[in-house]
Structure formats: structure tokens, C-alpha cells
ROTIMAR-210469 format. One record per residue (C-alpha): chain; residue number from 1; residue in one letter; x, y, z. Coordinates in nm, 3 decimals, always signed. Example, Ala and Ser with C-alpha at 12.3 -4.5 7.8 and 13.67 -1.06 7.14 Angstrom:
# residues 2
<rec cadena="A" num="1" residuo="a" px="+1.230" py="-0.450" pz="+0.780"/>
<rec cadena="A" num="2" residuo="s" px="+1.367" py="-0.106" pz="+0.714"/>
This chain:
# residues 168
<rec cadena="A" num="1" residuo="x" px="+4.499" py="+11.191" pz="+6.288"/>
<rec cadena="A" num="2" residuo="x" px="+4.535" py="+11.379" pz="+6.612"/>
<rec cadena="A" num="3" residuo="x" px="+4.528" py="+11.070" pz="+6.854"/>
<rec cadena="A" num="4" residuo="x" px="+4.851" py="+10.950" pz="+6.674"/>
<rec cadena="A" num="5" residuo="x" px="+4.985" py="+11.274" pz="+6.705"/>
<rec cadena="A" num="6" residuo="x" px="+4.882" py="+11.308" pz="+7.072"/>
<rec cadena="A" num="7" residuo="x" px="+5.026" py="+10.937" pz="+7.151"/>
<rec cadena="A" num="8" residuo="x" px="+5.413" py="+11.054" pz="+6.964"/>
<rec cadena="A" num="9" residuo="x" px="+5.373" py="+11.356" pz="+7.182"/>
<rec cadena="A" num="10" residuo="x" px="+5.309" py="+11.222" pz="+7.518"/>
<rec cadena="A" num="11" residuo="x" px="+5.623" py="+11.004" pz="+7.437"/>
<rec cadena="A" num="12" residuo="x" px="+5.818" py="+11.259" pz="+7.372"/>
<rec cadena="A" num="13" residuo="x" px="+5.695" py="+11.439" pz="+7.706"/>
<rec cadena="A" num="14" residuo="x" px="+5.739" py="+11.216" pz="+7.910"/>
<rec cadena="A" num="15" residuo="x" px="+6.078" py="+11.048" pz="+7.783"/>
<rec cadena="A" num="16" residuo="x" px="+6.177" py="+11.449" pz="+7.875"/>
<rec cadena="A" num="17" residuo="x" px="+6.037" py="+11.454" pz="+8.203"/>
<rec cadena="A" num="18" residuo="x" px="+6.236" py="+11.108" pz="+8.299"/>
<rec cadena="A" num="19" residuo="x" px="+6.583" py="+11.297" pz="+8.233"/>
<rec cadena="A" num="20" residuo="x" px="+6.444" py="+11.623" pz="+8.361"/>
<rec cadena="A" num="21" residuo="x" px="+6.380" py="+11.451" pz="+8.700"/>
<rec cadena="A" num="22" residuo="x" px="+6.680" py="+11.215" pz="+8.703"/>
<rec cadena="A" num="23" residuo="x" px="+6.908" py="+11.574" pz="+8.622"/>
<rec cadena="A" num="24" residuo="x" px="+6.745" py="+11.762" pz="+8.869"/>
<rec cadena="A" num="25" residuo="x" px="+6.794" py="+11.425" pz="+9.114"/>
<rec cadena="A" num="26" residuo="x" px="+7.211" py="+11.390" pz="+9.028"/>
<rec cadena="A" num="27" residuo="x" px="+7.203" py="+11.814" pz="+9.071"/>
<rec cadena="A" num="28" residuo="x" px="+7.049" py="+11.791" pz="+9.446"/>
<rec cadena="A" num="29" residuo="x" px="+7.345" py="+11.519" pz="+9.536"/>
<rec cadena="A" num="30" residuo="x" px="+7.619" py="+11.638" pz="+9.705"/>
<rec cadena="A" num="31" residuo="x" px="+7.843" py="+11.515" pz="+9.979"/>
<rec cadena="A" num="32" residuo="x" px="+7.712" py="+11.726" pz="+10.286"/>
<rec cadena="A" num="33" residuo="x" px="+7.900" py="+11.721" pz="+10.587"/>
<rec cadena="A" num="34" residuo="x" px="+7.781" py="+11.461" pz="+10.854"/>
<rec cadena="A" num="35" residuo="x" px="+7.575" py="+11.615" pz="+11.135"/>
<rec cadena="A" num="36" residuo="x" px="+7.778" py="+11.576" pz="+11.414"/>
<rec cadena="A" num="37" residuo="x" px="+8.115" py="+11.713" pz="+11.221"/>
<rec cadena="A" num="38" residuo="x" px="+8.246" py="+12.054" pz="+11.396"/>
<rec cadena="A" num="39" residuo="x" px="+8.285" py="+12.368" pz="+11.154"/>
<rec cadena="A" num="40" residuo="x" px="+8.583" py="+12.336" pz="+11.036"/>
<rec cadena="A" num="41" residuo="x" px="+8.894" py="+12.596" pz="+11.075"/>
<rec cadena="A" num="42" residuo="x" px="+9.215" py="+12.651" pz="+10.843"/>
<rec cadena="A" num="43" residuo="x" px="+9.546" py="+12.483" pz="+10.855"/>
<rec cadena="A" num="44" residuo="x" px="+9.853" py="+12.480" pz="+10.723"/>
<rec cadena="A" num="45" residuo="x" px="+10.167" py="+12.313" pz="+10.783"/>
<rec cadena="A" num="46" residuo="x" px="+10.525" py="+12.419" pz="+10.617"/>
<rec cadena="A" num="47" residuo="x" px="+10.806" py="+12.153" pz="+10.691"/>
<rec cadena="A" num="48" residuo="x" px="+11.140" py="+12.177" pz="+10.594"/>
<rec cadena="A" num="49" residuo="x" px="+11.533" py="+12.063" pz="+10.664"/>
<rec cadena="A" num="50" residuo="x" px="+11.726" py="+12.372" pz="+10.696"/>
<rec cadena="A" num="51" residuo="x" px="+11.507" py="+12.602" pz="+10.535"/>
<rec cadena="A" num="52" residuo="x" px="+11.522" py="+12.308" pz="+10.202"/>
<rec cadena="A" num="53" residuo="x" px="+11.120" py="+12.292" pz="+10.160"/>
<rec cadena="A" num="54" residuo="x" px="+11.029" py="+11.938" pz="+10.203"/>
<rec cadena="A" num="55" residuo="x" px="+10.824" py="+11.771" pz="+9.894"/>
<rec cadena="A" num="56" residuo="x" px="+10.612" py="+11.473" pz="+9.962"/>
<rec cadena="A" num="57" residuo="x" px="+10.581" py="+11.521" pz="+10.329"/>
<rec cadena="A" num="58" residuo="x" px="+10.224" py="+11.347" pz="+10.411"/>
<rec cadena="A" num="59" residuo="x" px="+10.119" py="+11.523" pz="+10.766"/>
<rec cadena="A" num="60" residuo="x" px="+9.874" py="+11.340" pz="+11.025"/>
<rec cadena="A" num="61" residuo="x" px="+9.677" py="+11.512" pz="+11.277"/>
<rec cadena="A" num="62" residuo="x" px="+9.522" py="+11.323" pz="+11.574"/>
<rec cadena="A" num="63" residuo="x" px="+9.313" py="+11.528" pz="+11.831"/>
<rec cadena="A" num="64" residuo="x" px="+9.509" py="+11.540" pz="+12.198"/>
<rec cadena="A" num="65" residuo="x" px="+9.110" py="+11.447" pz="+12.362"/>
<rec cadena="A" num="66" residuo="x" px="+8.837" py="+11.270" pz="+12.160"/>
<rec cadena="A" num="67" residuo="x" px="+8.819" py="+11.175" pz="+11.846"/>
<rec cadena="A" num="68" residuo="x" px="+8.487" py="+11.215" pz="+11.643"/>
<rec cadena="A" num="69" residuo="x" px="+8.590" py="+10.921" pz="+11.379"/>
<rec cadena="A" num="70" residuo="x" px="+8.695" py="+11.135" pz="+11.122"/>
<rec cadena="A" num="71" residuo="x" px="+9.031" py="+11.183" pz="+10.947"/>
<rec cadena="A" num="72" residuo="x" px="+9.254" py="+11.460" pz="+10.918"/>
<rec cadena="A" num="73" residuo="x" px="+9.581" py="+11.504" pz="+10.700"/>
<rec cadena="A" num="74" residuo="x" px="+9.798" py="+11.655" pz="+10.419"/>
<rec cadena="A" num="75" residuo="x" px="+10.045" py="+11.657" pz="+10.163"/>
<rec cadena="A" num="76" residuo="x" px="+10.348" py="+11.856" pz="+10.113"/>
<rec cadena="A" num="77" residuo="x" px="+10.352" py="+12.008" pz="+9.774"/>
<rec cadena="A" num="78" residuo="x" px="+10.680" py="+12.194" pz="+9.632"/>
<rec cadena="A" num="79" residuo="x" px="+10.720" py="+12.462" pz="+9.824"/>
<rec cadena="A" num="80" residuo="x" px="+10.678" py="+12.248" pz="+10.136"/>
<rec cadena="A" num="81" residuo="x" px="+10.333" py="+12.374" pz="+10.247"/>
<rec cadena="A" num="82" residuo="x" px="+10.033" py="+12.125" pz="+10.335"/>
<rec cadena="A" num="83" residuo="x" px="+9.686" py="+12.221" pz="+10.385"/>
<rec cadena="A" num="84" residuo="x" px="+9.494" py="+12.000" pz="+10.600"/>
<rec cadena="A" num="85" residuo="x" px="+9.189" py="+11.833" pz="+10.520"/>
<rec cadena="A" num="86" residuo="x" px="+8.906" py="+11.683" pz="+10.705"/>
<rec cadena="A" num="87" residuo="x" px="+8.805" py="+11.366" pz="+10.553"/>
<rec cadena="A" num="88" residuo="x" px="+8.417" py="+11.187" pz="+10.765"/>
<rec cadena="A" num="89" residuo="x" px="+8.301" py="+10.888" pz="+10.502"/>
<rec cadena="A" num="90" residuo="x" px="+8.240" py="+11.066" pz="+10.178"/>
<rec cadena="A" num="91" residuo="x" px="+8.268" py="+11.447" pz="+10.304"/>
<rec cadena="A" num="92" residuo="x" px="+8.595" py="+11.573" pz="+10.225"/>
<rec cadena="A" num="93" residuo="x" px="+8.662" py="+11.969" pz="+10.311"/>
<rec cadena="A" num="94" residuo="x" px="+9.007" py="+12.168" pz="+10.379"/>
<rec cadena="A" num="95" residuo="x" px="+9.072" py="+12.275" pz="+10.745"/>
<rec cadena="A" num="96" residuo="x" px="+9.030" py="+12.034" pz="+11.063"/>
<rec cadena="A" num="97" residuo="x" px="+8.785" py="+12.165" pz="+11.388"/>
<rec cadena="A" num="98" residuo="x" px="+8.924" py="+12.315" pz="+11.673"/>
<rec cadena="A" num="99" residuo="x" px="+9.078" py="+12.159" pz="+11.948"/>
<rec cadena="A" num="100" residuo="x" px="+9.452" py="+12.019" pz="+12.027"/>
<rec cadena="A" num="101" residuo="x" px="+9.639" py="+11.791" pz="+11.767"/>
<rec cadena="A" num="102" residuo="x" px="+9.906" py="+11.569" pz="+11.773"/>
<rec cadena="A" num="103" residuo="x" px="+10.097" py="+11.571" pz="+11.464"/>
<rec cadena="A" num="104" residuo="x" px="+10.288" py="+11.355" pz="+11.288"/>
<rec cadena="A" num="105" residuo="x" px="+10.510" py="+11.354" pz="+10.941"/>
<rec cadena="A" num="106" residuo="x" px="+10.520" py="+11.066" pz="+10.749"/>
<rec cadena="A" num="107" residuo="x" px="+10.784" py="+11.124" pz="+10.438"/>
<rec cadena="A" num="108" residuo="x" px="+10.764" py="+10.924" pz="+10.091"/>
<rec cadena="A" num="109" residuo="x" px="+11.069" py="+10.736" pz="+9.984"/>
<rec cadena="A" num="110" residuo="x" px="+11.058" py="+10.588" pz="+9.626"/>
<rec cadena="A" num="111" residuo="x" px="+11.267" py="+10.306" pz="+9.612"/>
<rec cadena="A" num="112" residuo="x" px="+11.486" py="+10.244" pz="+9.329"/>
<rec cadena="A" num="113" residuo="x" px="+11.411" py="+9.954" pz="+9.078"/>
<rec cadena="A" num="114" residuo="x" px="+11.668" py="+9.702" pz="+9.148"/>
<rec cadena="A" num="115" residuo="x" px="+11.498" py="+9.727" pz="+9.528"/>
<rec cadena="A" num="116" residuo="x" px="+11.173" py="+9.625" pz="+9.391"/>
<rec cadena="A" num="117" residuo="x" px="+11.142" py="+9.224" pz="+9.346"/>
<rec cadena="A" num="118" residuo="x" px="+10.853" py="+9.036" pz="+9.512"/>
<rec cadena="A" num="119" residuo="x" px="+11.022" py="+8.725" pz="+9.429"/>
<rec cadena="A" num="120" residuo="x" px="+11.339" py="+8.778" pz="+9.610"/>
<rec cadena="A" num="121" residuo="x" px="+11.252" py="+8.700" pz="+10.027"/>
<rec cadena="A" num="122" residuo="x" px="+11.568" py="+8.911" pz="+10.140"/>
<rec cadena="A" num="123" residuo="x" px="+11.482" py="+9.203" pz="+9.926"/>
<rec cadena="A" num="124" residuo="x" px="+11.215" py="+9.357" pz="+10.238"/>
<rec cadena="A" num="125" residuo="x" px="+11.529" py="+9.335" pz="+10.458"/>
<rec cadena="A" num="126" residuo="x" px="+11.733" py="+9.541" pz="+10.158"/>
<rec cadena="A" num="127" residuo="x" px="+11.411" py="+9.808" pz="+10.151"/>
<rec cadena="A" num="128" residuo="x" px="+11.409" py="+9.833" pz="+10.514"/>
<rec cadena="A" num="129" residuo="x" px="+11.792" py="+9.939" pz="+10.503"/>
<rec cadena="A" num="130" residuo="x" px="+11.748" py="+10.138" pz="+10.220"/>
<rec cadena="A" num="131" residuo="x" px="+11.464" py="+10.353" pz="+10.309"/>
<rec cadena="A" num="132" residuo="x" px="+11.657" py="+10.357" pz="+10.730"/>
<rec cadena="A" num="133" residuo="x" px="+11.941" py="+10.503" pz="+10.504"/>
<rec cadena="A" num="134" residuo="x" px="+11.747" py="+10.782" pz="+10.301"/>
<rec cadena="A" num="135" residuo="x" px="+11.476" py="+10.838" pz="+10.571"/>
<rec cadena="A" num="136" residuo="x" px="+11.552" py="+11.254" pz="+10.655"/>
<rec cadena="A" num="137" residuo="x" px="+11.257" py="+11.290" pz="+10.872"/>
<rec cadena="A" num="138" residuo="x" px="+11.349" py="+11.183" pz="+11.211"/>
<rec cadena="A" num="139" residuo="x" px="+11.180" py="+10.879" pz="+11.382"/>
<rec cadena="A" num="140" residuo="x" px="+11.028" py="+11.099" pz="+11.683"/>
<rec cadena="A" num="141" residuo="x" px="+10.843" py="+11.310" pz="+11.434"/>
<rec cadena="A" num="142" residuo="x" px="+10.662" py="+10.995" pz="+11.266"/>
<rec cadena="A" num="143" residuo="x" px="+10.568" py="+10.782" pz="+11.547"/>
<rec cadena="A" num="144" residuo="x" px="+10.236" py="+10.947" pz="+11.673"/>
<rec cadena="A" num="145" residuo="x" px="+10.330" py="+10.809" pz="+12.059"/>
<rec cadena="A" num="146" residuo="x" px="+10.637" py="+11.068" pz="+12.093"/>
<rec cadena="A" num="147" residuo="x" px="+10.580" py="+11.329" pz="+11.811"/>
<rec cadena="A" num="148" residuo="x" px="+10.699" py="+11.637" pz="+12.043"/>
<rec cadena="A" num="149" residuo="x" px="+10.501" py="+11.836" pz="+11.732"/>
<rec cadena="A" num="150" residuo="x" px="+10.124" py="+11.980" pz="+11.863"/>
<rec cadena="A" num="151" residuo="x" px="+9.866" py="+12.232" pz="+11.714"/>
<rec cadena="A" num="152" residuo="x" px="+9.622" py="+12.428" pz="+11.870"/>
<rec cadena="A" num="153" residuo="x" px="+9.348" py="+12.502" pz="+11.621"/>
<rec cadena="A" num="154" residuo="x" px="+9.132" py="+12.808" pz="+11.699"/>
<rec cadena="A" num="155" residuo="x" px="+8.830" py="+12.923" pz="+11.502"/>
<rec cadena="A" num="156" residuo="x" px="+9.036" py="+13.187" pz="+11.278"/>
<rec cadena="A" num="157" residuo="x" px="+9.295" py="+12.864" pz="+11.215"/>
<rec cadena="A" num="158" residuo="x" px="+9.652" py="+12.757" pz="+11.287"/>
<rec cadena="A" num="159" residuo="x" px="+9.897" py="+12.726" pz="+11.105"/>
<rec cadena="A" num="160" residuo="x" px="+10.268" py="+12.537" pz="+11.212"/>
<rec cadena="A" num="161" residuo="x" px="+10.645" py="+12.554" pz="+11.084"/>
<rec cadena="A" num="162" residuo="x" px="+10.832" py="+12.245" pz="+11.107"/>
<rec cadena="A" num="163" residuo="x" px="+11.206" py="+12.230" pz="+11.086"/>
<rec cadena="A" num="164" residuo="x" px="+11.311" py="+11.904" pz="+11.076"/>
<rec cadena="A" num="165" residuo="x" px="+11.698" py="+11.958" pz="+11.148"/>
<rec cadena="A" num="166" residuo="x" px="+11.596" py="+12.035" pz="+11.490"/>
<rec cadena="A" num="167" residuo="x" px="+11.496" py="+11.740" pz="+11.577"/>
<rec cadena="A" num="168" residuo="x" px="+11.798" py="+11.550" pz="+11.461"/>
């Protein structure tokens, strides 16, 4: 009687310590950042035409000296503010480490529906005009070779106001 009652409870033990340990396995995991990643600092960029916030607005940063393989950008939400974010394999954290940035704005055009046929070979050259035509960022402020546009991050953070109608 007990050995049968020993064998259904060692089962039962043990099928419990499996999930313990594979819970308490999934629980330890977590993205940490890689070793030779800076602390990071935070950043903000508001960009706007006018003083018309900006929507949509992704924003690239690329360090002025060095590089350390990483990636750094943001979005533009409503109210035309972006927070950057650091982004080294599978670590992703807001802010971006000190140092000098070159930054660049790279604004999303949707195009309409009649502009969007794979099958047509003219249509890229119909896109290309189109988005030339609605494109309000200027082209010195996307192209990461003349982007006039730098940040100095410091250890209490930057933070940078773009107005894009001065660049026109």
C-alpha cells in the first residue's frame, strides 16, 4: 500500500520540480546590456515645420568618432517628440551614451493606393515623383553626409529642437 503511494508521489514531485526549475530558468532571462555598451544618457528630439509638430518623423543618430556597433534612433509621436533608443543585438534601452552625434530625419510618406502596383514597371518612377512632391523634410536633413543637425550628449542628457522650415 505505501510503495504505490510513495511511487504516485514522487511523480507528482518531481513533475513539480521540472516546471519549478524551468519557471525559475525563463524568470532569470533577461536581455542584459552587452559588456562593452556605455551607460546610457537621455534624449529627446522635438521636430517640427513652423511650430506644426511633425508625426512620423523617424530620427537617426550616428556618433561624430567611433562607433561601438550599436544602433541608435526614434520615432516622432503626435506631439512631435522622439525619445531615442539604444538598440546592441537583443538589448534595447531608451537614451544613447555620451559623445557627439550626427543626426538625421528620415520622414514617412504613405503613398496613396492607385501608387501602389508591383505589376506596373513605371509606377517606381510615379512613387519617386510623388513622395519628391510631398517630401516636407528637406534633403540636407536626411542624408547623414551633410545633415548640418549635431548633438552633444552629456551624462545628465540632451535634448534637440528641430525646425524644419529653416532649413528650406
Amino acid at each position: 500500500m505505501f510503495p504505490a503511494f510513495t511511487a504516485h508521489n514522487e511523480k507528482f514531485i518531481m513533475k513539480h520540480i521540472y516546471l519549478f526549475l524551468i519557471v525559475l530558468l525563463f524568470a532569470g532571462c533577461g536581455t542584459a546590456p552587452p559588456a562593452e555598451l556605455p551607460p546610457l544618457a537621455p534624449c529627446k528630439v522635438k521636430v517640427h515645420n513652423n511650430g506644426q509638430p511633425m508625426a512620423d518623423v523617424g530620427i537617426s543618430f550616428r556618433r561624430v568618432e567611433g562607433h561601438g556597433g550599436w544602433s541608435i534612433n526614434g520615432m516622432t509621436d503626435s506631439s512631435g517628440i522622439a525619445v531615442a533608443q539604444t538598440i546592441a543585438g537583443s538589448y534595447e534601452a531608451r537614451g544613447l551614451p555620451t559623445g557627439t552625434y550626427r543626426v538625421t530625419l528620415i520622414e514617412s510618406i504613405k503613398l496613396p493606393p492607385e501608387l501602389i502596383n508591383d505589376d506596373d514597371p513605371a509606377m517606381s518612377e510615379k512613387q519617386q515623383k510623388y513622395l519628391a512632391e510631398h517630401c516636407v523634410v528637406p534633403e540636407a536633413l536626411r542624408n547623414p553626409a551633410k545633415t548640418p543637425l549635431e548633438l552633444t550628449v552629456t551624462e545628465s542628457g540632451a535634448e534637440l529642437d528641430v525646425d524644419i522650415a529653416k532649413f528650406k
